[in-house]
Each structure stands twice: as structure tokens, then as C-alpha cells.
C-alpha positions, 0 to 999 in steps of 0.5 A: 406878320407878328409870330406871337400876335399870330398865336396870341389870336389863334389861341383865342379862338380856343373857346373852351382853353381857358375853362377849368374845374371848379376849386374845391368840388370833388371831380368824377369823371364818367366815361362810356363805350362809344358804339359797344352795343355792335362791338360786343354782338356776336363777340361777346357772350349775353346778357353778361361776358366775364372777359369784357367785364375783365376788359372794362377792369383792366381800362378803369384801373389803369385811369385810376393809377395813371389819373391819380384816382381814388376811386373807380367804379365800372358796370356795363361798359360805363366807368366813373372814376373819384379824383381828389377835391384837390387834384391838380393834374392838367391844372384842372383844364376841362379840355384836358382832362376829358380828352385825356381821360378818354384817349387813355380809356380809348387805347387801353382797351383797344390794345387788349382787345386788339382793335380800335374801340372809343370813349367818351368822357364827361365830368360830373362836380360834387359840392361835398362828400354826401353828393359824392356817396350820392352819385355812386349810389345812383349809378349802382342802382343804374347797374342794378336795373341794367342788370335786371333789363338785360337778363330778362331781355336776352332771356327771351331772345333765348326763348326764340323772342325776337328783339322787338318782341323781347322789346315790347315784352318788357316794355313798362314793366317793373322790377317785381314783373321782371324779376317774375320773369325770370323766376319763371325761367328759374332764374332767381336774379338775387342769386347772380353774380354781385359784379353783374347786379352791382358793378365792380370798385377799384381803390388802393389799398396797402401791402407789405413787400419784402426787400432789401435796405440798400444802405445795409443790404439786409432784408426789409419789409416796405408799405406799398399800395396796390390797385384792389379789384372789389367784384363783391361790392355792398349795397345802400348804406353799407356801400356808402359806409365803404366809400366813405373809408375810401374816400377818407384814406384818399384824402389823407394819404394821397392817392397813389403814393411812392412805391404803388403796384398795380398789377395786371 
């Protein structure tokens, strides 16, 4: 048999080798912790663990650096990652991009946790700017009611409530009720930790670093980027407003230049 017909067949019954994304929309790529509810129980404190917040940080800046990202953004154990409208990595091959972007998230936090763990990834395409400020105000407003959710669901386990009847507590309740709850409890939810009710953001941004000029071995000052960790992230409008600074730095500069940092 033929060597190259053999591959020429094999490779067409790679049904998806040819799909790539669509030219000139914005990529997000969104991926999720695959069985991270049994993984976090009893490693993790609830409703909120810094250390696994740091984990999911750590994960989503080293996507935003080595995918050349504009912008990340992770709350629970989800993380959306903003990709050029004209990125070209992998020749924007789907299979590519998902399975690499989830290898990557997958070993990254593995290897700081110190066991194996999985995502999975999913591409979302904005047709322009507004449906990307769209889709991240959407998952913000996801991480908010998370929040919410959560702080009342394990706030009456604390009170000796099972999990079905914390379940059937909660069950159609709405925010005001929620936030009642937990009033109840003295807990004011507006005054927790923004990165808890709002997510964290990952974006470049520059610094000034002392060096020395090779050519005449004097000190010299360099631009670099370096990876922003934002835990105090605005809401609606304002956030928008953010994102569109980003977004605009982005597209001009490139997203990662010569001479990025990103630090640990």
C-alpha cells in the first residue's frame, strides 16, 4: 500500500482537522474544572478557599501568557480567557486550540496542586467589541449569584442543615431572600471580598526595569509588560468601561510583547 494515499485516508476521517475559527470574530476560550466539586470536599475550605482561588489565578495567567491572551477572567473554578480578533495561533484550528488550551490549564494546576486534575475547554466567538463586554458581564453576573448560592448554602450546613435540606431551603429563592438569610446569620454579603462576588482579571500591563545598554554598559531603563492580577474588579458600566481600555491596549500593542514578565 501506498504511504501517502494510507495518510491522505487516514487524515480524512479526522472529521473536525479541518474546522477553524471563524476570521475576524473575537475567540474566548472558556474552560471548566472537570469533577472539582469532589476534588475541592474536604481540601478546601467553603464557601470560599484563598488557596484555590490562588490555584485558579496561577492556571489562568500562564493560559493568558503562553496563549498569547489579552485578557482572563476566572471565578469558581471557571476561567474565560479574551484572544486577539486576529490571533493566529494554531491556525485557528478548533481541535487545537481546545485540546491545547485544556492540556495546559489541566497540567498547570495539577502541578501546583500535586495531583492530577482536568479541564475542559469550549470556544464562545463575539461578532464585535459590545458582545465581548457582553460576555463578560454575563459571567460576572454568574459569579455574583455563584456567590450568593453558596454562601447561604454552606452557611446552613454550618448551622447543622444537611445538604438536601440546605438544597430545599434555598430552592426558588431570590436574591433579596438570600441576601436575608445571610443578614440573618450577620453576614452583610456586600461586604465580602470583591474577588469572591465578583471574580478575579488577568491583563498586561507595563513597568519600568532597570538594566544595562549592552552597546555601552551604562544603566538603562526598559518598557516591559507583566501579568496584572486585578481581585478588585468594578461592576456593569464601569467594568465595561475597563474592558474596553484592555481590549484597545490589546489590539494595539500586541498582547504579549518582547520583554513580557510574568511573575509568579
Amino acid at each position: 500500500m501506498d504511504l501517502k494515499d494510507l495518510d491522505q485516508r487516514m487524515r480524512s476521517l479526522e472529521y473536525f482537522r479541518s474546522l477553524r475559527l471563524v476570521p475576524a470574530c473575537w475567540p474566548i476560550i472558556r474552560l471548566d474544572g472537570r469533577g472539582f466539586s469532589r476534588m475541592t470536599a474536604g481540601r478546601f475550605g467553603k464557601p470560599f478557599d484563598q488557596r484555590f482561588r490562588d490555584l485558579m489565578v496561577s492556571t489562568a495567567g500562564a493560559l493568558l501568557a503562553e496563549l498569547q491572551g489579552i485578557y482572563a477572567y476566572t471565578m469558581s473554578d471557571e476561567i474565560s480567557l479574551l484572544l486577539p480578533r486576529d490571533w493566529a495561533l494554531f491556525d485557528r484550528r478548533l481541535e487545537k486550540v481546545v485540546s491545547i488550551s485544556a492540556g495546559l490549564a489541566s497540567a498547570t494546576f495539577s502541578q501546583a496542586l500535586g495531583e492530577a486534575v482536568h479541564f475542559d475547554s469550549r470556544i464562545w466567538l463575539g461578532a464585535d467589541v459590545s458582545l465581548v463586554l457582553e460576555y463578560f458581564r454575563w459571567r460576572q453576573a454568574e459569579a455574583a449569584s455563584n456567590a450568593l448560592h453558596c454562601w447561604c448554602y454552606w452557611t446552613l450546613r454550618k448551622t447543622g442543615k444537611s445538604a438536601v435540606e440546605a438544597s430545599r431551603l434555598l430552592k426558588g429563592q431570590s436574591a433579596a431572600d438570600q441576601n436575608e438569610l445571610l443578614f440573618r446569620q450577620g453576614i452583610n454579603f456586600n461586604d465580602l471580598p470583591r474577588w469572591q462576588r465578583r471574580g478575579v482579571g488577568l491583563y498586561w500591563e507595563p513597568f519600568e526595569k532597570q538594566g544595562i545598554d549592552p552597546r555601552t554598559g551604562e544603566a538603562a531603563v526598559a518598557t516591559r509588560r507583566r501579568i496584572k492580577t486585578d481581585r478588585e474588579l468594578p461592576m456593569k458600566d464601569e467594568y465595561g468601561r475597563m474592558l474596553l481600555g484592555i481590549i484597545a491596549t490589546g489590539s494595539e500593542t500586541g498582547a504579549v510583547p518582547k520583554g513580557s514578565d510574568f511573575p509568579p
